[in-house]
Residue frames as a rotation matrix with the C-alpha (Angstrom) as fourth column:
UNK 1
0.934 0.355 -0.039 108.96
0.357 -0.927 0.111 38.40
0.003 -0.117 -0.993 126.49
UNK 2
0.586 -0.762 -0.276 112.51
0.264 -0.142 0.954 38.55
-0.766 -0.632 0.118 127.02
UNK 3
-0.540 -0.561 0.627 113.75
0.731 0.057 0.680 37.62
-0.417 0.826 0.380 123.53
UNK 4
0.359 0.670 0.650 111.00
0.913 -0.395 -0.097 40.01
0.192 0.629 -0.754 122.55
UNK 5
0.927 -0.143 -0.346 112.51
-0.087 -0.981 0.172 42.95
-0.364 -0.129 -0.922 124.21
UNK 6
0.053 -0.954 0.296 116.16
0.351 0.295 0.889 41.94
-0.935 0.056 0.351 122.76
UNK 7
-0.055 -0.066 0.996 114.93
0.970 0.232 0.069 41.78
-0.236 0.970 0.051 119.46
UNK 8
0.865 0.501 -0.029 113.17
0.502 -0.863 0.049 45.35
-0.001 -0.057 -0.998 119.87
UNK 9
0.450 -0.836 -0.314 116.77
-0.169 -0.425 0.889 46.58
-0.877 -0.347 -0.333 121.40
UNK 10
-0.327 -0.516 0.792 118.58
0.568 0.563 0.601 44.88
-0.756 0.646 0.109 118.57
UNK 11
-0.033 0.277 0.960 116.55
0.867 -0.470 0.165 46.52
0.498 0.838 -0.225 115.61
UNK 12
0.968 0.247 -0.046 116.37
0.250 -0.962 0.108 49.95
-0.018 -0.116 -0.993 117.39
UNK 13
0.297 -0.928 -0.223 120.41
0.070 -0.212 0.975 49.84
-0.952 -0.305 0.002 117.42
UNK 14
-0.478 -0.426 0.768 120.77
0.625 0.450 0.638 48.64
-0.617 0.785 0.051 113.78
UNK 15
0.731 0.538 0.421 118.28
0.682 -0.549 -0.483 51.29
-0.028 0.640 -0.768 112.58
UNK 16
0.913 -0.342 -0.221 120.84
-0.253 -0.902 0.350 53.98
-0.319 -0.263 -0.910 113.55
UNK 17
-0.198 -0.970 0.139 123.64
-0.281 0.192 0.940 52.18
-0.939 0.148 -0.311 112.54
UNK 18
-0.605 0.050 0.794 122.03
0.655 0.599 0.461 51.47
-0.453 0.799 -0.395 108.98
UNK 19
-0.138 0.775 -0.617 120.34
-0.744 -0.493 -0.452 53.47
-0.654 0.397 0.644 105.95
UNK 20
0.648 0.346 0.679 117.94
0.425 0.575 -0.699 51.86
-0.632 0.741 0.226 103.13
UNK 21
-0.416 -0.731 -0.541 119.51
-0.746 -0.065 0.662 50.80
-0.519 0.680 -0.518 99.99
UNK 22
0.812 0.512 0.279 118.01
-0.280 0.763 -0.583 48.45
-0.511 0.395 0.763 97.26
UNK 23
-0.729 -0.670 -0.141 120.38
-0.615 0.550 0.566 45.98
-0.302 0.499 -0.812 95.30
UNK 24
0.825 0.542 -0.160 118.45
-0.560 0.745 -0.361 43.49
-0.077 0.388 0.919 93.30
UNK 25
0.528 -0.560 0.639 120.42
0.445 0.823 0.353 40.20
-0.723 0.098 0.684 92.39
UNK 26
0.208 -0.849 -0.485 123.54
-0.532 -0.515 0.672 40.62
-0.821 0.118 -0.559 90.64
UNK 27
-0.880 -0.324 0.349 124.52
0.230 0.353 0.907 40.12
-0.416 0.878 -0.236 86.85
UNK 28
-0.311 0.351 -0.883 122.28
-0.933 -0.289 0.213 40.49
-0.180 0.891 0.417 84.01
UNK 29
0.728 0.686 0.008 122.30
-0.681 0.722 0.124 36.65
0.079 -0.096 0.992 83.58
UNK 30
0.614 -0.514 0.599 123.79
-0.559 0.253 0.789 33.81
-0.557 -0.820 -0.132 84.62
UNK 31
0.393 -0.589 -0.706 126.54
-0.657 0.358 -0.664 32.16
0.644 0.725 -0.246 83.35
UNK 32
0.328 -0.763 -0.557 128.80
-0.009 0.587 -0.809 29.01
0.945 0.270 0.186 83.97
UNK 33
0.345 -0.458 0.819 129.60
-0.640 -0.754 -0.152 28.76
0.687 -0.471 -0.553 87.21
UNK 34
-0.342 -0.503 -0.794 131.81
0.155 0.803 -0.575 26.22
0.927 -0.320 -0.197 89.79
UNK 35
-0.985 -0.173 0.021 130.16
-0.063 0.240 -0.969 27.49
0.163 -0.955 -0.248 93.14
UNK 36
-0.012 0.971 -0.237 126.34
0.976 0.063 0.207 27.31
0.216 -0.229 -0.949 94.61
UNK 37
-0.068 0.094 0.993 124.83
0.429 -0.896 0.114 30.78
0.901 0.433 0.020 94.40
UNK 38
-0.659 -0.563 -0.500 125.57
0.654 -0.099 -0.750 33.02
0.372 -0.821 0.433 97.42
UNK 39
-0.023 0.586 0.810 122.50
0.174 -0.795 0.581 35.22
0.984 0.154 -0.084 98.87
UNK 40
-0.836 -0.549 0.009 123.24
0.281 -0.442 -0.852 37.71
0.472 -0.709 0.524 101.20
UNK 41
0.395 0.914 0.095 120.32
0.617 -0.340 0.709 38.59
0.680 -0.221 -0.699 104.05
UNK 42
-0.417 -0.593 0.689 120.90
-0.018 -0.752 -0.659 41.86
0.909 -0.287 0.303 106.42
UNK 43
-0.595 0.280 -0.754 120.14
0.789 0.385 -0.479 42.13
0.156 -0.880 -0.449 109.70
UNK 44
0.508 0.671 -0.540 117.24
0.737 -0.663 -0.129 44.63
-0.445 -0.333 -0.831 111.72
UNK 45
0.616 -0.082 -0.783 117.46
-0.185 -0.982 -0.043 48.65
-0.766 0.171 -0.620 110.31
UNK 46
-0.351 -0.936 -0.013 120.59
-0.092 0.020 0.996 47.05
-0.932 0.350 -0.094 107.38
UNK 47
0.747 0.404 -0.529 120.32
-0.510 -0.163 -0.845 46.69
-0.427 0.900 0.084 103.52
UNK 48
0.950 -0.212 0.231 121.57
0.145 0.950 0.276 44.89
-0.278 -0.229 0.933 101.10
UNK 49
0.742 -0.616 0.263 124.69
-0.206 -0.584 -0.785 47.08
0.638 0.528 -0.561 100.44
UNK 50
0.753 -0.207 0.625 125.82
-0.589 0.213 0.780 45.84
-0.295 -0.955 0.039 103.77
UNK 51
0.502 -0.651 0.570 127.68
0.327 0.752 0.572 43.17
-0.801 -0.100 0.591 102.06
UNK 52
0.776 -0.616 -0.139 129.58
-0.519 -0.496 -0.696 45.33
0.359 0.612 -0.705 99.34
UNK 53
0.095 -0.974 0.204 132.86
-0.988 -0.068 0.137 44.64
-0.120 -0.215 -0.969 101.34
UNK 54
0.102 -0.122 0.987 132.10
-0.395 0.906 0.152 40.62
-0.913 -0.406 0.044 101.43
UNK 55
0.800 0.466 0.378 131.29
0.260 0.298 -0.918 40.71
-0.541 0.833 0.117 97.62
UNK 56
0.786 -0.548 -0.286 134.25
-0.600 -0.563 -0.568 42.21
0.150 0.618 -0.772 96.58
UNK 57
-0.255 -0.695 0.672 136.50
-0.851 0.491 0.185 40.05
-0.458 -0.525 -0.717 98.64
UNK 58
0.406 0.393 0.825 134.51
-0.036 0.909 -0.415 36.89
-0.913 0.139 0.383 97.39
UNK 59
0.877 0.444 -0.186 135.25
-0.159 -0.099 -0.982 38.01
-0.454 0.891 -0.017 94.11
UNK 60
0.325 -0.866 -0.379 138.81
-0.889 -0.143 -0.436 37.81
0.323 0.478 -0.816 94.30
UNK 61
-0.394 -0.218 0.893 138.78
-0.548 0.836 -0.038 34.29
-0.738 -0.504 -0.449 95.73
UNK 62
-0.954 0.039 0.297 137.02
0.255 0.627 0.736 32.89
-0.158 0.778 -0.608 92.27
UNK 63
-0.039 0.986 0.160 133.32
0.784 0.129 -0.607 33.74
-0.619 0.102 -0.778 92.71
UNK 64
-0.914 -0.062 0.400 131.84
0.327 -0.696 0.640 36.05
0.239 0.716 0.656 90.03
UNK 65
-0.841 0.528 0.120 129.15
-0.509 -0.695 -0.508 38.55
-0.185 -0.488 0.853 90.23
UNK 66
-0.068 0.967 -0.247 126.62
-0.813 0.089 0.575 36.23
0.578 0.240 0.780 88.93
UNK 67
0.060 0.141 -0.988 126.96
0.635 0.759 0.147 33.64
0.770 -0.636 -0.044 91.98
UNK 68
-0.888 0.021 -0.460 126.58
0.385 -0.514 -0.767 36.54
-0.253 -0.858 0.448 94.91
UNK 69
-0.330 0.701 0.632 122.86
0.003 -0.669 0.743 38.22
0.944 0.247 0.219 95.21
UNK 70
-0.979 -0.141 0.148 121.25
-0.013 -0.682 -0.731 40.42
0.204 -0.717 0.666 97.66
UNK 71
-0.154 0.988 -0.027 117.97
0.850 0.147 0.506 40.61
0.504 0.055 -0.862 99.38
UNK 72
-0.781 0.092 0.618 116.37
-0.228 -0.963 -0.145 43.87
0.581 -0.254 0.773 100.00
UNK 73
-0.789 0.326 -0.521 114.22
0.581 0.671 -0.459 43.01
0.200 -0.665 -0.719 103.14
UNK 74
-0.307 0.525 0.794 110.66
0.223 -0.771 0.596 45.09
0.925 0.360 0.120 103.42
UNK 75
0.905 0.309 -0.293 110.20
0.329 -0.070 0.942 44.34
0.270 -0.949 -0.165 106.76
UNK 76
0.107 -0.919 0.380 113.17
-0.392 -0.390 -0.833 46.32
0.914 -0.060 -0.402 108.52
UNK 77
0.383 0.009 0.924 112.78
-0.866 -0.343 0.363 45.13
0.320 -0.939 -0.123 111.99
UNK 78
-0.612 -0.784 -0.101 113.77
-0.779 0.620 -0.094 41.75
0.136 0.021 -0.990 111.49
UNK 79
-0.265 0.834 0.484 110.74
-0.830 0.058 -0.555 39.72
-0.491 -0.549 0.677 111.34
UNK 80
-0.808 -0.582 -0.095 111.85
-0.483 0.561 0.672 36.29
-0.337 0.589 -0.734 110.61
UNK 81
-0.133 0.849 0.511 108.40
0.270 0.527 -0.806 35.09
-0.954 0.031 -0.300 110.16
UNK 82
0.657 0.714 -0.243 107.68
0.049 -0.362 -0.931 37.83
-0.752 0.600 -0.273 107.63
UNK 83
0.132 -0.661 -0.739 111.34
-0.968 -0.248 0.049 37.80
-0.216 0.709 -0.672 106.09
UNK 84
-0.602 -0.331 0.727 111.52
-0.141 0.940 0.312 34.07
-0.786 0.085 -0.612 105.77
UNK 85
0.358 0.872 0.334 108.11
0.399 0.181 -0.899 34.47
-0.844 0.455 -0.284 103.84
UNK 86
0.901 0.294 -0.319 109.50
-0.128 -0.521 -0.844 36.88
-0.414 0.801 -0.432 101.40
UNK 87
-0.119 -0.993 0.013 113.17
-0.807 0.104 0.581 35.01
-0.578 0.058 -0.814 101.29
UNK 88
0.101 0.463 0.881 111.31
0.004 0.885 -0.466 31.63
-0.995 0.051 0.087 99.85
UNK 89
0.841 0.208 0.500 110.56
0.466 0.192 -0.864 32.80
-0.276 0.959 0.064 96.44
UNK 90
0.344 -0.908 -0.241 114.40
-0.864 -0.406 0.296 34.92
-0.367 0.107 -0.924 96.42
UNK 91
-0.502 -0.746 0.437 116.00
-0.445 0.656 0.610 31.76
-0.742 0.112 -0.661 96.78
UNK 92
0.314 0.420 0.851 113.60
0.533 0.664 -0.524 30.13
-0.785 0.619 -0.016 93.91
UNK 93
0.971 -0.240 0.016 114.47
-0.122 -0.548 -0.828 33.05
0.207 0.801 -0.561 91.50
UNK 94
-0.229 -0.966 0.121 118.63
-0.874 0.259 0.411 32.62
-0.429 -0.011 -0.903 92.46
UNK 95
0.072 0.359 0.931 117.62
-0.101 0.931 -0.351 28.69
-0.992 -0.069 0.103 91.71
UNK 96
0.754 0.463 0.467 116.17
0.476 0.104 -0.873 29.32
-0.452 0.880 -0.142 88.13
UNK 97
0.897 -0.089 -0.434 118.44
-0.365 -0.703 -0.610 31.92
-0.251 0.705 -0.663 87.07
UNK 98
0.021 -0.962 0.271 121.18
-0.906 0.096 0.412 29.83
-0.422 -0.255 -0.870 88.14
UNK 99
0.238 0.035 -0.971 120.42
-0.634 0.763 -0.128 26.67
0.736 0.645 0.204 86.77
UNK 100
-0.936 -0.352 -0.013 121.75
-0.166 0.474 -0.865 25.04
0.311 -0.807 -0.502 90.60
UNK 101
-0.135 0.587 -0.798 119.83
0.477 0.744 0.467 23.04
0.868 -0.317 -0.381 93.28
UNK 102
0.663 -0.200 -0.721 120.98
0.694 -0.196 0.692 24.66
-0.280 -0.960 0.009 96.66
UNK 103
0.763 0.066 0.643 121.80
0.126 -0.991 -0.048 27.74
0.634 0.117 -0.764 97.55
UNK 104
-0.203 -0.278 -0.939 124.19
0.967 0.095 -0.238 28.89
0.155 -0.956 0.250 100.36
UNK 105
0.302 0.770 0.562 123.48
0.348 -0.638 0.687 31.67
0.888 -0.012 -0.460 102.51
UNK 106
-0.872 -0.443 -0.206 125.40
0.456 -0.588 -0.668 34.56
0.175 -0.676 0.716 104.73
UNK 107
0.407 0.702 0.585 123.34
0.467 -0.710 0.527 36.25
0.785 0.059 -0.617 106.98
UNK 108
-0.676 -0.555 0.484 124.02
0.118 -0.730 -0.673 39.44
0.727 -0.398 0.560 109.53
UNK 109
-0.854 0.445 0.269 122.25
-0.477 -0.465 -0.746 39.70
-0.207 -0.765 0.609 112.78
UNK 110
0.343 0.927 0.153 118.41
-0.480 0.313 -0.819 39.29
-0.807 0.208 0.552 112.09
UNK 111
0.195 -0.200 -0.960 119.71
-0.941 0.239 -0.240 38.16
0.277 0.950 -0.142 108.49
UNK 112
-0.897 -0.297 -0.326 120.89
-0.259 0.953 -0.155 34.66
0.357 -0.055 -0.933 110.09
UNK 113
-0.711 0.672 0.205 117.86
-0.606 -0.438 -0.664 34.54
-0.357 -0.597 0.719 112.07
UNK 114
0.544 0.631 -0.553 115.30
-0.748 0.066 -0.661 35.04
-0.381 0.773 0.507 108.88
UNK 115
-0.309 -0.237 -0.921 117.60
-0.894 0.404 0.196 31.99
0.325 0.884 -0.337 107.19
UNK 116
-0.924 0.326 0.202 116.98
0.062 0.647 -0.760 29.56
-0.378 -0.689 -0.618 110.51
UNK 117
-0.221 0.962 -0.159 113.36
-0.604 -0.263 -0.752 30.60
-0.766 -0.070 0.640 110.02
UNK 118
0.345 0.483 -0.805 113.37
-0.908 -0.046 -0.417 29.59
-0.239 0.875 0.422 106.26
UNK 119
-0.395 -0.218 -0.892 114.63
-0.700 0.701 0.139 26.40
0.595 0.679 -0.429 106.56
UNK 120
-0.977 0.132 0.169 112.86
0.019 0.838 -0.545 25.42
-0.213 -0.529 -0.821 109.42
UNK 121
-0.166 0.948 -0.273 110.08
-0.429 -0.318 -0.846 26.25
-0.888 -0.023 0.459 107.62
UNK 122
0.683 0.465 0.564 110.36
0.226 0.600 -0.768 23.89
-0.695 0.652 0.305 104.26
UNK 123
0.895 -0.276 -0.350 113.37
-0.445 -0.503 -0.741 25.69
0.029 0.819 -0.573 102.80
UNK 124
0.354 -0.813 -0.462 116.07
-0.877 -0.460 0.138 23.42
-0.324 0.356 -0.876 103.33
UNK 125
0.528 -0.077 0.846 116.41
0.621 0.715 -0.322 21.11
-0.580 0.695 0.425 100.63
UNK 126
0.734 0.131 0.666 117.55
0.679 -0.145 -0.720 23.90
0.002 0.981 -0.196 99.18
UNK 127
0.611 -0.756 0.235 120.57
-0.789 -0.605 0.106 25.25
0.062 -0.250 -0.966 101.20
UNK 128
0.573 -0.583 -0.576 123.89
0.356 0.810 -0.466 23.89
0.738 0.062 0.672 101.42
UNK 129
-0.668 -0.645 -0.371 126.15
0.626 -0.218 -0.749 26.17
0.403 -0.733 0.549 103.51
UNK 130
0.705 0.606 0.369 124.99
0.281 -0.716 0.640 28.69
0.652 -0.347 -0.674 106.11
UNK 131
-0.402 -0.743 -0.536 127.08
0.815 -0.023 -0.579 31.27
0.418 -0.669 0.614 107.67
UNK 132
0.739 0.584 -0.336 125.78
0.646 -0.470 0.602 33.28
0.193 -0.661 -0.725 110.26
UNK 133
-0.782 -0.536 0.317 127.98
0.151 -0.657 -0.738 36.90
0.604 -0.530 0.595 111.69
UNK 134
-0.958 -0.192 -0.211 126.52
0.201 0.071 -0.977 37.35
0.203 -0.979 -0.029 114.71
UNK 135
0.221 0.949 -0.227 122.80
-0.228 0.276 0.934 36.09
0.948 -0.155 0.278 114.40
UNK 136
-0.629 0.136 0.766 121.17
-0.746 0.173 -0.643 35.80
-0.220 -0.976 -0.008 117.79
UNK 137
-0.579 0.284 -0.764 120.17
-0.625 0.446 0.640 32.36
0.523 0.849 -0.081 116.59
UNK 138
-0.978 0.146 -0.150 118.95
0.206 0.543 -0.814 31.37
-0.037 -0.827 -0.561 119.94
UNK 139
-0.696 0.718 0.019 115.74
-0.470 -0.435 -0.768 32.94
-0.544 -0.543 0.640 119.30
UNK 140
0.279 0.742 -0.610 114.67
-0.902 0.420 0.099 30.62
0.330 0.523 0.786 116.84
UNK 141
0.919 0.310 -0.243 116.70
-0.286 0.949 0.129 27.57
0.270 -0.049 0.962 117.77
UNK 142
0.368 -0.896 0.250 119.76
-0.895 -0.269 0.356 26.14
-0.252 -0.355 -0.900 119.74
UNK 143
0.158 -0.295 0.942 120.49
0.007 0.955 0.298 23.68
-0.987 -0.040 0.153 117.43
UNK 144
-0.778 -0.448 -0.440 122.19
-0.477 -0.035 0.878 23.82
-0.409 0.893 -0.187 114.20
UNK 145
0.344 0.904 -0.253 118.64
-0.390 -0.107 -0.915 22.55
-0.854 0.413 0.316 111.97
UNK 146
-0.344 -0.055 0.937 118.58
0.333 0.926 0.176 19.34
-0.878 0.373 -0.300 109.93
UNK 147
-0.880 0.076 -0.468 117.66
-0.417 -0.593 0.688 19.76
-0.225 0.801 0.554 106.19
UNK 148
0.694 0.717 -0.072 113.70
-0.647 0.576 -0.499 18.58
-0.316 0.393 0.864 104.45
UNK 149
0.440 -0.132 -0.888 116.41
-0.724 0.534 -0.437 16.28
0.532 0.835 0.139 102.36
UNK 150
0.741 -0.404 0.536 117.27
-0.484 0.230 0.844 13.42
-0.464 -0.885 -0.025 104.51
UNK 151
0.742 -0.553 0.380 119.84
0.662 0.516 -0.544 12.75
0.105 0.655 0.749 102.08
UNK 152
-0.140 -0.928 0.345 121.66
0.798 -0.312 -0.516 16.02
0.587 0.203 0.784 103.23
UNK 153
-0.132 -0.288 -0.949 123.31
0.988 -0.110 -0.104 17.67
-0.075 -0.951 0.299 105.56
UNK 154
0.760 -0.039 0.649 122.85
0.111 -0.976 -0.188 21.78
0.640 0.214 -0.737 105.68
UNK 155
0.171 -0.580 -0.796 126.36
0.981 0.172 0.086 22.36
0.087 -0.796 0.599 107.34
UNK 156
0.839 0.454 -0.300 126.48
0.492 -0.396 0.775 25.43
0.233 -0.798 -0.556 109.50
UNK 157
-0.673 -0.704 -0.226 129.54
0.674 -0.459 -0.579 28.44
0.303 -0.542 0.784 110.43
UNK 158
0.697 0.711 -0.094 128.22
0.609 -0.517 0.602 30.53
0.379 -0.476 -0.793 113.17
UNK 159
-0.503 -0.863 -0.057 130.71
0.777 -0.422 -0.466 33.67
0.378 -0.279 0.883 113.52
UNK 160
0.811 0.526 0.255 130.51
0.100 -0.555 0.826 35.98
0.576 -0.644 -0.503 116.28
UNK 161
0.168 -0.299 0.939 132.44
0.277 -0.900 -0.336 38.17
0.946 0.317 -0.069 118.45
UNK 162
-0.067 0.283 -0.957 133.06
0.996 -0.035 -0.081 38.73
-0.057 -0.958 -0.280 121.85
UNK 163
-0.594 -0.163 -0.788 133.49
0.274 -0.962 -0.008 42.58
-0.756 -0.221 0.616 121.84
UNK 164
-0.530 0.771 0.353 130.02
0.318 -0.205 0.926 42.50
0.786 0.603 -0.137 119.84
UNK 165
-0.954 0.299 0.038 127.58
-0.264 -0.770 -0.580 45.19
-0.145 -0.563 0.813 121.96
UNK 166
-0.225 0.967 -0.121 124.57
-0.932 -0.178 0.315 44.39
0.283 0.184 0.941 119.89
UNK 167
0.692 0.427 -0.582 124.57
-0.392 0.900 0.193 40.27
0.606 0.094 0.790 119.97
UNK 168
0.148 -0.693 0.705 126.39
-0.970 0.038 0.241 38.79
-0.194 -0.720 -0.667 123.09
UNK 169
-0.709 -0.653 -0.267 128.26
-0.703 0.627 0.335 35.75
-0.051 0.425 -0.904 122.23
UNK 170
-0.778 -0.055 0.625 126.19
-0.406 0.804 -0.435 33.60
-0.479 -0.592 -0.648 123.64
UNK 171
0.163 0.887 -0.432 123.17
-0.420 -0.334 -0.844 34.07
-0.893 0.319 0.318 121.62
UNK 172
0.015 -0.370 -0.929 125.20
-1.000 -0.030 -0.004 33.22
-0.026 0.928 -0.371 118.61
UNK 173
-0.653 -0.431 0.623 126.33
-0.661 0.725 -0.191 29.82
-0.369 -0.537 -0.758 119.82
UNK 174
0.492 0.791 -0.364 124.43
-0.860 0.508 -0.059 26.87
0.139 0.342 0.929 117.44
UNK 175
-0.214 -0.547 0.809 124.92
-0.712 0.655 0.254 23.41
-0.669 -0.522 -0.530 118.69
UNK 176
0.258 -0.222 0.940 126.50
0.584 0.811 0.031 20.99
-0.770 0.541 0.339 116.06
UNK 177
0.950 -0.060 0.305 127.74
0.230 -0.525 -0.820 23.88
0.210 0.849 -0.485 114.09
UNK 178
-0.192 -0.955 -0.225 130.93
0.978 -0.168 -0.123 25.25
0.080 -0.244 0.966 113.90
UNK 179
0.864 0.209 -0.458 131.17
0.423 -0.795 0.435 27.82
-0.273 -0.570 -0.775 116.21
UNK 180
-0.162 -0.971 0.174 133.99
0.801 -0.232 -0.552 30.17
0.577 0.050 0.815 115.17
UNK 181
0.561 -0.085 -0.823 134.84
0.696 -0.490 0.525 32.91
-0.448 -0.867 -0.216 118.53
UNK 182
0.122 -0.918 0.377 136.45
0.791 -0.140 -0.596 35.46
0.600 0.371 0.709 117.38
UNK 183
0.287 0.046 -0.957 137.50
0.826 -0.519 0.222 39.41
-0.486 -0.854 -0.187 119.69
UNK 184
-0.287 -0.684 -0.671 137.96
0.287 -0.729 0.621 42.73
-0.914 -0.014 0.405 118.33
UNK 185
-0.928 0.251 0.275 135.50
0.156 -0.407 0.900 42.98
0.337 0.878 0.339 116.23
UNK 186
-0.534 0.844 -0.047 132.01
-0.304 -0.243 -0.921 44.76
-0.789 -0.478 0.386 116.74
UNK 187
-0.179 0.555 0.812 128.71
0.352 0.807 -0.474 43.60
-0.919 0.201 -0.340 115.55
UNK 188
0.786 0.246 -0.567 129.26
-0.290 -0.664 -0.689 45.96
-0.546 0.706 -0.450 112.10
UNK 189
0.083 -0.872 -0.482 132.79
-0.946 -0.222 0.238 45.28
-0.314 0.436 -0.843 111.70
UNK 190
0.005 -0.160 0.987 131.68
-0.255 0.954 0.156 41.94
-0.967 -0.253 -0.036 111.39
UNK 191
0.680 0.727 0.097 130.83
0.276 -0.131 -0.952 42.55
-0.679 0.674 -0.289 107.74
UNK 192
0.899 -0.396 0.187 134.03
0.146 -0.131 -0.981 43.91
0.413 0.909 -0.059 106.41
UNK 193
0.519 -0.771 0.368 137.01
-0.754 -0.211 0.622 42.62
-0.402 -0.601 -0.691 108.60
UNK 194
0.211 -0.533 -0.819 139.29
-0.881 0.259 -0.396 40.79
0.424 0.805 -0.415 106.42
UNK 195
-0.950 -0.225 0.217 139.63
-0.309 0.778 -0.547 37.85
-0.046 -0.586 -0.809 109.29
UNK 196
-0.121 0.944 0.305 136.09
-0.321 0.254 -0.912 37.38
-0.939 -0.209 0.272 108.75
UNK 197
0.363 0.124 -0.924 136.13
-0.926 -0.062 -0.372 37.16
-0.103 0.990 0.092 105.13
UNK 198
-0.548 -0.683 -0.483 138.44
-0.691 0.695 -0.199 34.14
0.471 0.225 -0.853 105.43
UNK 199
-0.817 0.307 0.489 136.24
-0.228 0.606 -0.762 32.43
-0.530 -0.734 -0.425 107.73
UNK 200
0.480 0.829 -0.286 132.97
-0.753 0.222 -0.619 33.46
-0.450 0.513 0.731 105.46
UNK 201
0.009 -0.370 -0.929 135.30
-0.897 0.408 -0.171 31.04
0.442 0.835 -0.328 102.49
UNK 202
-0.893 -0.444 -0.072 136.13
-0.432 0.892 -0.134 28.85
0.124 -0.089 -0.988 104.46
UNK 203
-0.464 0.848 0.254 132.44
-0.015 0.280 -0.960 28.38
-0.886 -0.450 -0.117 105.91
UNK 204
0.517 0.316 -0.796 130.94
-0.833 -0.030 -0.553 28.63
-0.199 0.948 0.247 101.75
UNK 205
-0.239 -0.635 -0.734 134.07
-0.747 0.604 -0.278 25.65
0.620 0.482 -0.619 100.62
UNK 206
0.361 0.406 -0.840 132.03
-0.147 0.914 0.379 23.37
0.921 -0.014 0.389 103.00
UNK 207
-0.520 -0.754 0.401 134.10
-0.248 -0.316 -0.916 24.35
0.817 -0.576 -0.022 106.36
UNK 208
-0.256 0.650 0.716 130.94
-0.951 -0.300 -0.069 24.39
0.170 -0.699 0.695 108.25
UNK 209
-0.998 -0.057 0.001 129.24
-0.046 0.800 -0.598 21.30
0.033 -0.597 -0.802 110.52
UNK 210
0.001 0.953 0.304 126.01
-0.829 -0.169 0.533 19.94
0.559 -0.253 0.789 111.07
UNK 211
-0.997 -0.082 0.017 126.55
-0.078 0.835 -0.544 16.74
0.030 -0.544 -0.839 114.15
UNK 212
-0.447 0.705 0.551 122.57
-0.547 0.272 -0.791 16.91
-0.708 -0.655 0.264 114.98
């Protein structure tokens, strides 16, 4: 009941702090490429426009527009059951168009959440990184989450904030991941604060842990 009123709190902040936007996947089609395709998930009340500032930044570090796509979530409240369901076949269509095996995968608030969900639900053979920005990931699991491939690791950056209002640190906190603390940034600014951006790279170039 507890985590149930959090979540409630959580998506009733992020509605107000978020309007709808649709982005489908990026590029026309896919082409050549040297990294594993990048799909962004938003958190409660957010879209996927949310990650403009991360895409642009990514782009000047080597990635091109056809290795970065967006999910437009239909459920807005954050309902990792129902967004994990409709994140499955995303990450098959990134897959095909890409011609790759394994995804990686930034998510925001509920957006890390819904990715926990989807691989503890059969989806992760098919991830390689995960980087959380301040996912209360405690509500699905305090434990950084083994892949279906027991040939591979899914390795794990969990960034997060003290002087975040909406997700208190602790919440964030996945054990065997690499926790990265950071201060002075709120649970929006997590999205387009150039110290974060470095951390997202480093956590995408394999940066991230999985000990469990």
């Amino acid at each position: 009941m507890k985590n149930n009123r959090l979540l409630l709190s959580l998506t009733a902040c992020l509605a107000i702090i978020f309007s709808a936007a649709t982005i489908h996947p990026s590029g026309s089609r896919a082409s050549a490429s040297t990294h594993d395709p990048v799909i962004f998930i938003h958190g409660a009340g957010g879209n996927s426009s949310n990650f403009n500032s991360i895409k642009n930044y990514l782009k000047t570090q080597g990635w091109s527009d056809d290795e970065l796509y967006s999910i437009e979530m239909a459920d807005k409240t954050g309902n990792s059951l129902n967004n994990a369901r409709q994140l499955a076949p995303f990450v098959d269509e990134v897959l095909k168009k890409t011609g790759k095996s394994k995804v990686d995968i930034i998510g925001h608030s509920a957006g890390g959440i819904n990715t926990l969900t989807y691989i503890l639900n059969g989806g992760g053979s098919k991830v390689n990184d995960v980087v959380t920005l301040g996912s209360p990931n405690k509500f699905i699991t305090s434990k950084a989450p083994a892949s279906t491939d027991p040939k591979h690791k899914i390795r794990y950056t969990s960034i997060y904030s003290t002087s975040d209002i909406v997700v208190p640190a602790w919440l964030s906190t996945l054990q065997g991941a690499k926790n990265v603390q950071i201060s002075g940034v709120d649970h929006v600014g997590l999205i387009v604060n150039s110290k974060v951006n470095a951390l997202i790279k480093e956590g995408l170039n394999g940066g991230g842990t999985n000990s469990n």
